[in-house]
C-alpha positions in Angstrom: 219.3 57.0 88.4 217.3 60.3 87.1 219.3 62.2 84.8 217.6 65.3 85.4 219.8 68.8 85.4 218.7 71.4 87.9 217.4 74.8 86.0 220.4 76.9 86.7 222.2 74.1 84.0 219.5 74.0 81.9 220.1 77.8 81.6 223.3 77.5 80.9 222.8 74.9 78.3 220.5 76.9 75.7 223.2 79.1 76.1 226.1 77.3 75.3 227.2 75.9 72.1 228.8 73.5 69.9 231.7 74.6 66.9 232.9 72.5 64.7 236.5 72.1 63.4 237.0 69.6 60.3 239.5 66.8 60.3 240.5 66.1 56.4 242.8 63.2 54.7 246.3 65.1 54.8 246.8 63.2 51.2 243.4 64.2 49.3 241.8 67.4 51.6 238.5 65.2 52.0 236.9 65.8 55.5 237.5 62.9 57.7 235.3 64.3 61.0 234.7 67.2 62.5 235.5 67.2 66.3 232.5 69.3 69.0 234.2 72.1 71.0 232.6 73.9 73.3 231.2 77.4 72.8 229.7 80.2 75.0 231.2 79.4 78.7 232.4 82.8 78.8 228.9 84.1 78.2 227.5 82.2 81.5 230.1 82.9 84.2 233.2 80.6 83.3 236.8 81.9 82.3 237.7 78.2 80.8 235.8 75.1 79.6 238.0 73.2 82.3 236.6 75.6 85.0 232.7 75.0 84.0 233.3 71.3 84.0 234.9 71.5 87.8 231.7 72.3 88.6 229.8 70.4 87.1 231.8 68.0 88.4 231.3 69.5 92.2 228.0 69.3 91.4 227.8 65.6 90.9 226.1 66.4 87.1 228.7 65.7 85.5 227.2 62.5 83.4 223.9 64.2 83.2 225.4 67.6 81.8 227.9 65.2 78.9 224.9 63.9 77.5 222.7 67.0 77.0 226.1 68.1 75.3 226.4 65.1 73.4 222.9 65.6 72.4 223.1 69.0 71.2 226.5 67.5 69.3 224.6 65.1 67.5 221.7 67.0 66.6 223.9 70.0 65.1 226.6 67.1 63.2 223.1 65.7 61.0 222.9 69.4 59.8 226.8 69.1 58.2 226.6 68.1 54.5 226.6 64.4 53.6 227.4 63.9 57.4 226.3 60.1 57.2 230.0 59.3 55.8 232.3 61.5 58.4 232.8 61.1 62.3 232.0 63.5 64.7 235.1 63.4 67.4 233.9 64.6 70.9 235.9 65.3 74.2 235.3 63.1 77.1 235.8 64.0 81.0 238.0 61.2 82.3 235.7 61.7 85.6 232.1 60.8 84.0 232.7 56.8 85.7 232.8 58.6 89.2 229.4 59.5 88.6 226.6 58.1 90.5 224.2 57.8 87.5 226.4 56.9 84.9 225.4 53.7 83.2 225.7 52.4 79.3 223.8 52.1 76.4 222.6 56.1 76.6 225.1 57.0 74.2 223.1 54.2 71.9 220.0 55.8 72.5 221.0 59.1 71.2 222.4 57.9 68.0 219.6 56.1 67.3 217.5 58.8 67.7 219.2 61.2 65.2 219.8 58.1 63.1 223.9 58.0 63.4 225.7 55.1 62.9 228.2 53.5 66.1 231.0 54.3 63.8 230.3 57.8 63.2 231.5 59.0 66.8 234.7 59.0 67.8 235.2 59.7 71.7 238.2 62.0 72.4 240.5 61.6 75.7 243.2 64.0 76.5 246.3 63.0 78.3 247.4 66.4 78.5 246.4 66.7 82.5 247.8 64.1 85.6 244.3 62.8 87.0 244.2 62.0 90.6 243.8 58.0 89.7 246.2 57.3 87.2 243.9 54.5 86.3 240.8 56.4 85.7 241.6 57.6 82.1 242.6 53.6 81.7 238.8 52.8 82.8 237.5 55.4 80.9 239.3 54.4 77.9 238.2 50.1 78.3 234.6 51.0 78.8 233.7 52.9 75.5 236.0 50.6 73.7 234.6 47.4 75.2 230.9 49.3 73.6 232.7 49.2 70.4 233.1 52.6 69.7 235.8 54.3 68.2 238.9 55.9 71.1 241.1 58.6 70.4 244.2 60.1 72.1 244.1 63.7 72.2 247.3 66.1 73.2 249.4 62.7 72.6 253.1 63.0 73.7 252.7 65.8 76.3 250.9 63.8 78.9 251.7 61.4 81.8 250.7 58.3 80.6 251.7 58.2 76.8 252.9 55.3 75.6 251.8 53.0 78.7 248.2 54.3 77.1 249.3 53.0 73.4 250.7 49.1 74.8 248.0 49.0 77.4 244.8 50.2 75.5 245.8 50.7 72.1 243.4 53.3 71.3 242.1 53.2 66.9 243.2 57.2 66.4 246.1 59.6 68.6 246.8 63.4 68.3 250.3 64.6 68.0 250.1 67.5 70.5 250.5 71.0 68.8 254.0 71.1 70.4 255.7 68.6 68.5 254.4 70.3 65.1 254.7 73.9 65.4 257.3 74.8 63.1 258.2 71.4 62.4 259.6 71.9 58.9 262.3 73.9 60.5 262.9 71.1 63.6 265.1 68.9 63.1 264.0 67.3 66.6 260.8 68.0 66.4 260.9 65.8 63.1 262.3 63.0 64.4 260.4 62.9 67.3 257.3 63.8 65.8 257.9 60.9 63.0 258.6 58.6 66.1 255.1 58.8 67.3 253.7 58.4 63.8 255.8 55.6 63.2 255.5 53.5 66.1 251.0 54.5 66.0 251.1 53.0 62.4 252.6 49.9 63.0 250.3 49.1 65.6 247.6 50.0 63.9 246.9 53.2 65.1 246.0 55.9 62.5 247.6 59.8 63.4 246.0 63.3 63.2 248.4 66.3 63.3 246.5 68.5 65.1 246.9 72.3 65.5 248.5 72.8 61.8 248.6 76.2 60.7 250.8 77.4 57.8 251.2 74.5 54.2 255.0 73.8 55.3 253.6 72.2 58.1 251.2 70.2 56.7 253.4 68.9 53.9 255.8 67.6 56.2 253.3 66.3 58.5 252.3 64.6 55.5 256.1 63.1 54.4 256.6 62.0 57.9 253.1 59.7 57.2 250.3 61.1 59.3 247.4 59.9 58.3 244.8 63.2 59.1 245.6 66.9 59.8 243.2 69.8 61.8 244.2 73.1 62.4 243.5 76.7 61.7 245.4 76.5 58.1 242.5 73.8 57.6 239.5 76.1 58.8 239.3 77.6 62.5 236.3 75.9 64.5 232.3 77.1 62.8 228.8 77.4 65.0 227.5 76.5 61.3 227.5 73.7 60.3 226.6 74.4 56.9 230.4 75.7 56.4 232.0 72.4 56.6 233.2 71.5 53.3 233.2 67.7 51.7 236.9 68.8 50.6 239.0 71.8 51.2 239.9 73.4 47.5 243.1 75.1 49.3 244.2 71.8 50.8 243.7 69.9 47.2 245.9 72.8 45.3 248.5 72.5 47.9 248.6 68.5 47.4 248.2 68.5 43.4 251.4 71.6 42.9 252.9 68.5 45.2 254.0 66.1 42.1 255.0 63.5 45.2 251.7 63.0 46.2 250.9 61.3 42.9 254.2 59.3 41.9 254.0 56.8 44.9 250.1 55.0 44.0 251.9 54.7 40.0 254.2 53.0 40.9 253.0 50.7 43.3 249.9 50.1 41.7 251.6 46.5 40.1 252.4 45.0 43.6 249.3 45.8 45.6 246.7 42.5 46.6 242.9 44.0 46.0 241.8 40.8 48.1 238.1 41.7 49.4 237.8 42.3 52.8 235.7 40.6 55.5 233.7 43.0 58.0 234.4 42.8 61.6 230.7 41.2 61.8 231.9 38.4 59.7 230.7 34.9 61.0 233.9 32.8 62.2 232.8 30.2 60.1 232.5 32.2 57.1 236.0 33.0 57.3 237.3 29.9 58.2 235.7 28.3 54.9 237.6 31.1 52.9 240.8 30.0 54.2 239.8 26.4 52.8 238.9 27.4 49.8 242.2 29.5 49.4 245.0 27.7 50.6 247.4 30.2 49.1 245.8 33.0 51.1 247.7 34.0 54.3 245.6 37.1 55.9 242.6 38.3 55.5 241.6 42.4 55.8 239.3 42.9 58.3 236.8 46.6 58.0 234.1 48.0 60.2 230.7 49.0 58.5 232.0 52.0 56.6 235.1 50.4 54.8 237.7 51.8 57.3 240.7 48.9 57.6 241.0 47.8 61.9 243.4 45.3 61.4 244.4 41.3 59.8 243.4 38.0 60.4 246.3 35.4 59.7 245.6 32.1 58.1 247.5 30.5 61.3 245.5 32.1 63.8 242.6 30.9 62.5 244.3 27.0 62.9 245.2 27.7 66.2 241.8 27.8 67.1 240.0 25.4 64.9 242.2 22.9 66.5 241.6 23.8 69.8 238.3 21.9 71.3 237.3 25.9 72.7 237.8 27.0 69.2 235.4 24.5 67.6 232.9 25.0 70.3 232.3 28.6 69.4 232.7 27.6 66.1 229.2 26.5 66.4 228.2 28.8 68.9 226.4 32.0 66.9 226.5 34.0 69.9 230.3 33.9 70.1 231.5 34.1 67.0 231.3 38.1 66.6 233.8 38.7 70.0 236.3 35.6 69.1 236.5 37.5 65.1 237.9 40.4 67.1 239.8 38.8 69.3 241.9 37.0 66.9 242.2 40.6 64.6 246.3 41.7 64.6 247.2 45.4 64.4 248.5 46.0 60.7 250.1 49.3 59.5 248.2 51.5 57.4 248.8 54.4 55.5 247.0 55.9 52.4 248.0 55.3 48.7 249.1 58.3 48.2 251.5 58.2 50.5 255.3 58.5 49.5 257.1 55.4 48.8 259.9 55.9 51.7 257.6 56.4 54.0 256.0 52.8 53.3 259.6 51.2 53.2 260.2 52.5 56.4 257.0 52.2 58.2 257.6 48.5 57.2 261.4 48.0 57.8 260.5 49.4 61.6 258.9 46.7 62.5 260.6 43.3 62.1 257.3 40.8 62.4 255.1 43.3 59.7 253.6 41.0 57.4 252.5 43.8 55.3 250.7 47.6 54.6 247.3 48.0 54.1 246.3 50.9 51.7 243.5 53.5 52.2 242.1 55.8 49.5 240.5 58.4 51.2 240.2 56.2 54.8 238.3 53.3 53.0 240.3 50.3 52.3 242.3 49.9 48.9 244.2 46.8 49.3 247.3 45.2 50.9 251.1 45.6 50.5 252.6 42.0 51.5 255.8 41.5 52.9 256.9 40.3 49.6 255.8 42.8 47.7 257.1 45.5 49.9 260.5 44.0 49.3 260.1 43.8 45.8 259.5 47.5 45.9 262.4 48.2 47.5 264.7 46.3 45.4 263.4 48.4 42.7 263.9 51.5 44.5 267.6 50.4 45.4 268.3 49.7 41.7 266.5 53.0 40.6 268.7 54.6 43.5 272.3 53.0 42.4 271.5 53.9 39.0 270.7 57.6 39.9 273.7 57.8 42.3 277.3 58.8 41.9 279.1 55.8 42.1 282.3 56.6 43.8 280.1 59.3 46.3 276.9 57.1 46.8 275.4 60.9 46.4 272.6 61.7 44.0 274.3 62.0 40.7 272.7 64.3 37.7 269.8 63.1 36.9 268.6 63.7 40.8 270.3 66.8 40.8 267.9 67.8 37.4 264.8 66.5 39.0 265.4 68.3 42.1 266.3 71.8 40.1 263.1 71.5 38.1 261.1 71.5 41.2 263.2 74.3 42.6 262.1 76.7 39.4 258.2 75.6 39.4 258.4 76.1 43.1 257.6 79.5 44.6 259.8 78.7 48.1 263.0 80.2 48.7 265.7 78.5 48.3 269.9 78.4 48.9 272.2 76.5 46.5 275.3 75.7 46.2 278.1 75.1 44.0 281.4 73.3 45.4 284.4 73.0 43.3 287.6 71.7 44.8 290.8 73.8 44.0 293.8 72.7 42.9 292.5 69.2 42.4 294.3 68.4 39.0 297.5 69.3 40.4 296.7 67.1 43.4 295.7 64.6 41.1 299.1 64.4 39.1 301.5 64.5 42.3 299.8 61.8 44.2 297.9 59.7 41.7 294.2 58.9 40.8 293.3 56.9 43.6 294.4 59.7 46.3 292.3 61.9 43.7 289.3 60.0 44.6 290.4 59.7 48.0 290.0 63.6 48.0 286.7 63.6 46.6 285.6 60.6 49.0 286.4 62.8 51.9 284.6 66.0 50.6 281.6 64.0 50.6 281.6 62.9 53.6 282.0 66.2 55.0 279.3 67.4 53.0 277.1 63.9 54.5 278.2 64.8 58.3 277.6 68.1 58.6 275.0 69.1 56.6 271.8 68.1 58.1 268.8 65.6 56.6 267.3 69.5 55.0 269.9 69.7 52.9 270.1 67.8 49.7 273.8 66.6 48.7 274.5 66.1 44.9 277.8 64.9 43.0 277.8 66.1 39.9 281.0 64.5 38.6 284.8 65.1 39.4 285.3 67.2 41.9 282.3 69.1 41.4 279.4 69.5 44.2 276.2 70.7 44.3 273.8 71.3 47.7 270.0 72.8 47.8 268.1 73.7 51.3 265.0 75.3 51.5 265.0 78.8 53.5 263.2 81.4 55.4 264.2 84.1 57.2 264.6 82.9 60.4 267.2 80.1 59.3 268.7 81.7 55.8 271.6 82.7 57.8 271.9 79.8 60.2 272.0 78.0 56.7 274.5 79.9 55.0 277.1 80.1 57.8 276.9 76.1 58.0 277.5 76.1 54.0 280.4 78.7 54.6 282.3 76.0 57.4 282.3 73.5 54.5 285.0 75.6 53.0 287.2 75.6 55.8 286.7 72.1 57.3 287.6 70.7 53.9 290.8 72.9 54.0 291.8 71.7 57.0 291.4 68.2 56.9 292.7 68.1 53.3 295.6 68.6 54.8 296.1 64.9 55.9 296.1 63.7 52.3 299.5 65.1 51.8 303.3 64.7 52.9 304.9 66.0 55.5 307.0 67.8 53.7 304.2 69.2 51.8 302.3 70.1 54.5 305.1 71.9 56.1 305.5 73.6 52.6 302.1 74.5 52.1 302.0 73.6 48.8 303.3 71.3 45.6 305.2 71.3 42.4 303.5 70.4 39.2 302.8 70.9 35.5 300.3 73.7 34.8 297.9 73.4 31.8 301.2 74.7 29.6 303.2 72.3 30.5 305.1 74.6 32.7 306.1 73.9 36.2 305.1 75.7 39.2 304.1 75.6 43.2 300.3 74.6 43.7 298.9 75.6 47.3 297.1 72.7 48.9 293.7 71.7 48.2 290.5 73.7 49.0 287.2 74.4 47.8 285.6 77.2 46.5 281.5 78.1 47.4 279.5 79.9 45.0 276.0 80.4 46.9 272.8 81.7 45.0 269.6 82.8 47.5 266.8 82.2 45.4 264.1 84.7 46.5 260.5 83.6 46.5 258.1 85.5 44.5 260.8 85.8 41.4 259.6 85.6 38.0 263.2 84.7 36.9 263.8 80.9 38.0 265.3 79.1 35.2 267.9 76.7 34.6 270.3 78.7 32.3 269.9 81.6 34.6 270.7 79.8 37.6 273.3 77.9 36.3 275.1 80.8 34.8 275.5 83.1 38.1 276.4 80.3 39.5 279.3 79.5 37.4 280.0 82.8 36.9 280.3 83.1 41.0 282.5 80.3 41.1 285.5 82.0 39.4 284.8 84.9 42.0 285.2 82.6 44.8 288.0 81.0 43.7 289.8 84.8 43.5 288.2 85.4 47.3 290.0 85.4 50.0 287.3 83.2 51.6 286.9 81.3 48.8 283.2 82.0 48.8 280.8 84.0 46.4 276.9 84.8 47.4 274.4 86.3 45.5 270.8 86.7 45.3 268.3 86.0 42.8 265.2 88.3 43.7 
């Protein structure tokens, strides 16, 4: 079939044009890939892109225009600096198969032409629109993977085939849809749902780009939740030059390096990780098979494409299964079969970079109950493998280093947490809301009904504190009966936050209650020794709030400062009415 455009699209084409928006590593700011989006539509008669390829489509051009576009996308990507070592994402038309002309190998053609590498494009699908044959996108998906290129999922979660697309196809990269992110940081839905998606990709091997980022708090929690890439406007807005995509973002890395957290996690894993060489997907079956002989210790095997980029594991076991089996020996000794039986027997592994936190690993693992392991990136090019074993010897650790930092009677983050967390709170320039709790009339509790209702006092407090503050809030024990809680704020949710701090107080009032008598209940308070030895009626238990806004922008965040408004805000609470004292540290 001719591939031949008429003149009117051949027009149109010198008219429009390609931008290009970069993809970077959300853990080191390094460009990933840019992704092509159209340009110019406007400019010859179209109010959307969607509306020019209609027609197109109408047209029965559809194949024929994609490939002049791909063309011009590949030709303006070998102008981008060092753009041998990034991908080039570009948006497919799930109706290009219906096409009378369409036919392979003319992606192949091109790239050889400008001298691009297989691995270097990336072909985009979006989800985002309900396609008259609800298997097209399927077909679409099966015949540029079954051409070994590399398949993403664009506008992932907001579509009509979701994760039917994931267990059927199982595509190498998805796209949180902009929904799921905006604002996440203040989300508590959006969060889980968000970290959902991410989770579940990673364990099947599937690596995650938030897309549409555009302010830092989303991208660092985009980050904490584990995605593995991030493009948005707070990265750079789409360019028609390509000389002004960077090799690395300098706004991204100063973000990432004020961010001590991005560093701890690689220290202190460093010790457990496996730096066994990988095997390239072109690796000969036999090849691997003799490794496994010559290693009888070794269980897996990493497998990498061309440019160092992990796609999955090869188990020791798998490989017996089919040396054993008189099909497995044949194309053991067939060259021409041993590429397609290598990929084949590949196993989706999680991976995440090495940067990444440490709880994120834990949990990426503990998701999934048959994980043998994490492989590690550094910048998207394998690192090594966390096993099983080692994974649990991590966490061991981490529940020792935990116990030891926790409040024993709470299970709450003792001092030592409560420091750590302050001294980010003073280098930071976020605002924040803390909190001071100290429960009144505890000692006199403590003497009428005994230590262990004391601790049954504090026990409860805590878990008021656990059930209804939400996972933004940070919980501390400081000792005794003495509290301490830290949430970052904006405007939109200071108040929100403050009135949820404020219902502490009473909850705790109330169900205090239940620790005492009924005749002290009905009394409404006790008789005990003051500090003078001098008796005297005790109201019941409560707790006093002293709350301190710390503004950002101030040039007074300091420990002694901090601590002493809120100590001296405490005694004012404890004179209030409400029990509560709130300042503001500007």
């Amino acid at each position: 079939m001719k591939l031949e455009l008429p003149k009117k699209w051949i027009r149109n084409l010198k008219t429009l044009d390609v931008a290009f928006q970069p993809i970077v590593n959300i853990h080191t700011g390094k460009i990933f890939a840019v992704e092509a989006l159209l340009r110019n539509y406007k400019e010859v008669g179209f109010n959307s892109i969607f509306e020019l390829f209609d027609e197109v489509y109408e047209d029965n051009l559809l194949y024929s225009f994609d490939l002049k576009l791909r063309k011009k996308a590949l030709k303006k990507l070998t102008d981008v600096v060092d753009y041998e070592n990034i991908k080039l994402f570009y948006n497919l038309d799930n109706r290009l198969l219906e096409m009378p002309n369409f036919k392979h190998g003319n992606t192949g053609k091109l790239l050889k032409q400008y001298g691009i590498s297989k691995n270097s494009i990336c072909f985009e699908i979006s989800e985002r629109h309900e396609i008259s044959n609800s298997s097209r996108m399927q077909e679409v998906l099966e015949h540029y993977k079954s051409e070994d290129f590399c398949i993403a999922i664009d506008d992932f979660g907001v579509g009509y085939s979701g994760y039917k697309l994931l267990y059927e196809s199982r595509p190498d990269i998805i796209k949180i849809d902009r929904f799921f992110l905006s604002d996440i940081q203040k989300d508590v839905k959006k969060k889980l749902m968000a970290r959902s998606i991410t989770h579940l990709a990673v364990q099947l091997g599937i690596k995650v780009i938030a897309e549409g980022i555009e302010s830092k708090e989303e991208l660092l929690t985009c980050r904490d939740i584990g995605c593995h890439f991030v493009q948005g406007y707070f990265i750079q807005r789409p360019t028609l030059e390509a000389s002004e995509i960077l090799s690395e973002y300098p706004h991204i890395l100063d973000i990432l390096s004020s961010e001590k957290r991005a560093t701890e996690s690689s220290c202190k894993i460093e010790a457990f990780i496996d730096k066994k060489p990988p095997f390239t997907i072109n690796t000969e079956m036999r090849s691997v098979v003799e490794y496994f002989q010559k290693n009888p210790q070794a269980e897996t095997v990493i497998i990498v494409n061309s440019h160092n980029e992990p796609v999955g594991i090869l188990q020791e076991n798998k490989i017996k299964e089919f040396i054993y089996s008189p099909y497995g020996r044949s194309l053991l000794t067939n060259n021409g079969a041993k590429k397609s039986k290598l990929i084949n027997l590949i196993e989706a592994c999680g991976i995440t970079e090495i940067n990444c936190n440490i709880s994120t690993i834990i949990e990426l693992f503990s998701n999934n109950s048959e994980s043998i392991g994490i492989i590690l990136t550094n910048n998207s090019k394998y690192y090594g493998f966390l096993s099983a074993r080692a994974i649990i010897s991590i966490m061991n650790e981490q529940n020792i280093i935990h116990a030891r930092e926790q409040n024993p009677l709470t299970k709450l983050p003792g001092n030592s947490m409560i420091e750590k967390l302050m001294a980010e709170i003073i280098e930071s320039e976020k605002t924040y809301i803390l909190c001071y709790f100290d429960l009144d009339n505890f000692k006199a509790f403590n003497d009428v009904y005994g230590f262990r209702n004391g601790d049954r006092a504090i026990i409860l407090f805590a878990d008021i504190l656990r059930k209804n503050l939400s996972l933004e809030f940070f919980k501390g024990h400081i000792g005794g009966d003495d509290f301490f809680v830290a949430v970052e704020a904006d405007d939109e949710n200071e108040e929100k936050y403050i009135k949820t701090l404020s219902k502490i107080v009473k909850k705790f009032e109330y169900d205090a209650r239940e620790l005492y008598s009924k005749e002290d209940k009905e009394n409404g308070y006790i008789i005990s020794t003051d500090r003078d030895g001098n008796k005297k009626k005790f109201p019941l238990l409560c707790v006093s709030a002293s709350l301190l806004i710390v503004r950002n922008g101030t040039n007074k965040r300091s420990a002694d400062s901090i601590n002493t408004i809120l100590s001296i805000q405490k005694k004012v609470a404890k004179q209030d009415s409400s029990h509560i004292s709130i300042s503001c540290l500007l």
